[in-house]
N, C-alpha and C positions, 0 to 999 in steps of 0.2 A: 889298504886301499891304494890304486896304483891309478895311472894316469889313463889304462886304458879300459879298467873297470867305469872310470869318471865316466866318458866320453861315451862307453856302448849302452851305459844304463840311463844318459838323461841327467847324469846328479848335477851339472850346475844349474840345469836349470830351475832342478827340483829343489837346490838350495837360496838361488833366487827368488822363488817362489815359498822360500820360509816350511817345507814339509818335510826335512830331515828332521832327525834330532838330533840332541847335542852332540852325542860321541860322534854322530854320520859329520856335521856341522865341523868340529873341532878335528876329523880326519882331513877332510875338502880342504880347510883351512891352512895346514901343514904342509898340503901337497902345492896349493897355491902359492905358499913360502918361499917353495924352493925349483919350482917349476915355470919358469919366465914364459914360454910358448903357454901353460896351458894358460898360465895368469893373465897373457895376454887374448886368450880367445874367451877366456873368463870376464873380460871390460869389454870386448866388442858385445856379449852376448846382454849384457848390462845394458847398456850404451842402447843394445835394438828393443829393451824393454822400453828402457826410457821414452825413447821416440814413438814407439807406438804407445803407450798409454798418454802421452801428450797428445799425439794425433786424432785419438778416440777420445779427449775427455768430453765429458760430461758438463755442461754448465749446470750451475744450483737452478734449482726450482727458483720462478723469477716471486713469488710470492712470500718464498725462505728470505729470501735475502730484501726485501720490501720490510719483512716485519721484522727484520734485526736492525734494519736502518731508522725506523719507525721508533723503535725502544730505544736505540743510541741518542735521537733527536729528544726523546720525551726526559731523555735522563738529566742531558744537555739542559734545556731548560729548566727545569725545577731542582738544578743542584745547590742554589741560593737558598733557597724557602725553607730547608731545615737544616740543623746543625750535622747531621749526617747523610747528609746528601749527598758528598763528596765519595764516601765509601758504595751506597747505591751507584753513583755516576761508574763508578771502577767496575765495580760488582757485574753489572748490566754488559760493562765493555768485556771485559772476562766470559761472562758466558754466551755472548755471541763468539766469540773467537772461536771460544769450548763448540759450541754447536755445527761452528763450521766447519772445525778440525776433524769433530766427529764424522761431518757428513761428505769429508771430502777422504776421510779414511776407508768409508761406507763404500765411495763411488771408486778411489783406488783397491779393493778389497775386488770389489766386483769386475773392476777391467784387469786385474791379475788373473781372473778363473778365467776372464776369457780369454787371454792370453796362453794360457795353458791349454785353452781348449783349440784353441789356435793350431800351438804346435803340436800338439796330438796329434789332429786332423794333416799337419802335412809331414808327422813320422807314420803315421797309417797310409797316406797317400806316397810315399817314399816303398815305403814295404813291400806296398801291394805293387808299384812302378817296378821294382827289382826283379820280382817274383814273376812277372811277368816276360820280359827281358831276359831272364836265366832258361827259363819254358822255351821263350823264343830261340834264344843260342841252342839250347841242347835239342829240339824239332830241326833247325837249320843243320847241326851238326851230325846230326841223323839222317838226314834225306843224301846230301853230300857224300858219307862216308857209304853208302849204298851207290850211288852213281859211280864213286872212283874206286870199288872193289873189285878184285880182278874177277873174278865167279859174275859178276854184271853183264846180263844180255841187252842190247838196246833192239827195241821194238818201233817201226814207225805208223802208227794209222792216220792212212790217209782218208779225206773224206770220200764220199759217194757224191753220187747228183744232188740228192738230198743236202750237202755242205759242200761243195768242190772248193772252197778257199782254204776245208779247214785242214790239220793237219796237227795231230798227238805224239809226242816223242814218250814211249816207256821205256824202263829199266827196270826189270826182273833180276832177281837174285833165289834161288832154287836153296843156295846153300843158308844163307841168313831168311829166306821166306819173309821176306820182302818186295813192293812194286812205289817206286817212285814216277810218275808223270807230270811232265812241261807241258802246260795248255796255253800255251803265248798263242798259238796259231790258234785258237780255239774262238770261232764266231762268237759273240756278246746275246744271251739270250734276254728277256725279257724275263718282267717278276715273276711271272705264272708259270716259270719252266725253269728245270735244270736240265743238266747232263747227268749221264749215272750210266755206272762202269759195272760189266758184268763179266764174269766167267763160266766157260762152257768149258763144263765136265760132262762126257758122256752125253749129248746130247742137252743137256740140264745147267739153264741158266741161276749163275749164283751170284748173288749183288755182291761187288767190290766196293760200294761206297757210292753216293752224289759228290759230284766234283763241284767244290768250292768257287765261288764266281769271282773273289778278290785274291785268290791266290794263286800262281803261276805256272809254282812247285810246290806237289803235296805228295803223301804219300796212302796209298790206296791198299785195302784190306789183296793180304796176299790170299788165294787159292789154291791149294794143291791137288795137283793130276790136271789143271789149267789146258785146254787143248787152243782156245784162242780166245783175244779179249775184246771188247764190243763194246759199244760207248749206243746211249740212247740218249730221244729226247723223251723227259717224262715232264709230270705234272708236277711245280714244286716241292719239293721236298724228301723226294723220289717216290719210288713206286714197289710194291711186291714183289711184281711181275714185269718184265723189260717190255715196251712198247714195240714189237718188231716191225712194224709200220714207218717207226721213226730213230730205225738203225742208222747213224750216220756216219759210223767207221768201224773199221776192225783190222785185227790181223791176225794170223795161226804164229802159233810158238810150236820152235825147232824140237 
């Protein structure tokens, strides 16, 4: 077992939390020996146990602790009245201690699992964080490496009267069959509408995709034999069939 086996599986925490076994327990332990860095990320991880099950404790049930005080006071007095009173008086003190130790074992027992269930929740939320951010770099790395290829045609549509502010920048790639478009200049519709990108082959309009409302740059289903590309307003979510009523740009490819 090595230091980076520790670290990618969880094991100190899962030895802080007492779920190794002996031989996993007595590995960890070796490694701690002679590993100053991990020994020392080993006491900080301690150290944020500690703090938080201090911060989460539990006070006893006020009723527990009423009738252990209750039994201390009765032992208290009546340890005169018979020759063995002294060992009852002890006895009494002894197993309230016992019941408390037990019941404060019970309640560290229980803020351990949640503690565990704790950092579960934010190495799942960690995973799921990455996994998303790696998606996003390789999409981003994607759209880009399509814009700066040499075989990249840039296409501009401009609006009609129907839009006259707005204004689509595309990039076509014939050889990778690919379309990236910039809708910076793209009017703000309302919930009940998108944009949606079509291809005209032969006459024969073929949906390229609904353009995304929070994003800038995205990249849209390529078309091949593509004679020119057209942008509608439809109804959200897009539509089967392009609204030619509410064409509000286009342009022919070369």
């Amino acid at each position: 077992m090595d230091k980076k086996t520790i670290l990618d599986n969880g094991l100190l925490e899962q030895y802080l939390l007492g779920e190794l076994n002996a031989q996993e327990c007595e590995q960890i332990e070796q490694v701690l020996a002679f590993d100053t860095e991990l020994k020392a990320q080993f006491d900080a991880i301690e150290k944020d146990f500690e703090t938080l099950g201090l911060e989460n404790a539990i006070e006893p049930p006020k009723g527990i602790k009423y009738q252990l005080i209750q039994d201390i006071r009765e032992a208290k007095d009546t340890k005169n009245n018979r020759s063995n009173t002294n060992l009852k008086y002890y006895l009494g003190i002894a197993a309230s201690v016992a019941a408390l130790l037990m019941l404060g074992n019970f309640w560290m027992y229980n803020e351990l699992n949640e503690v565990k269930d704790q950092l579960q929740t934010v190495e799942t939320e960690k995973t799921e964080l990455n996994d998303k951010l790696n998606k996003q770099i390789d999409n981003d790395i994607a759209l880009f490496s399509t814009i700066a290829h040499p075989d990249t045609e840039q296409y501009v549509l401009k609006g009609n009267t129907l839009m006259p502010d707005g204004k689509v920048v595309s990039y076509v790639n014939h050889s990778t069959k690919s379309v990236v478009i910039n809708t910076e200049r793209l009017p703000k519709l309302d919930a009940e509408h998108d944009y949606q990108m079509w291809a005209d082959v032969e006459g024969e309009m073929i949906n390229m995709g609904v353009i995304a409302k929070d994003q800038n740059l995205m990249a849209m289903n390529y078309i091949d034999h593509a004679e020119s590309l057209n942008i509608t307003i439809e109804p959200a979510g897009g539509n089967d069939h392009p609204t030619v009523s509410q064409l509000v740009t286009n342009v022919y490819l070369n």
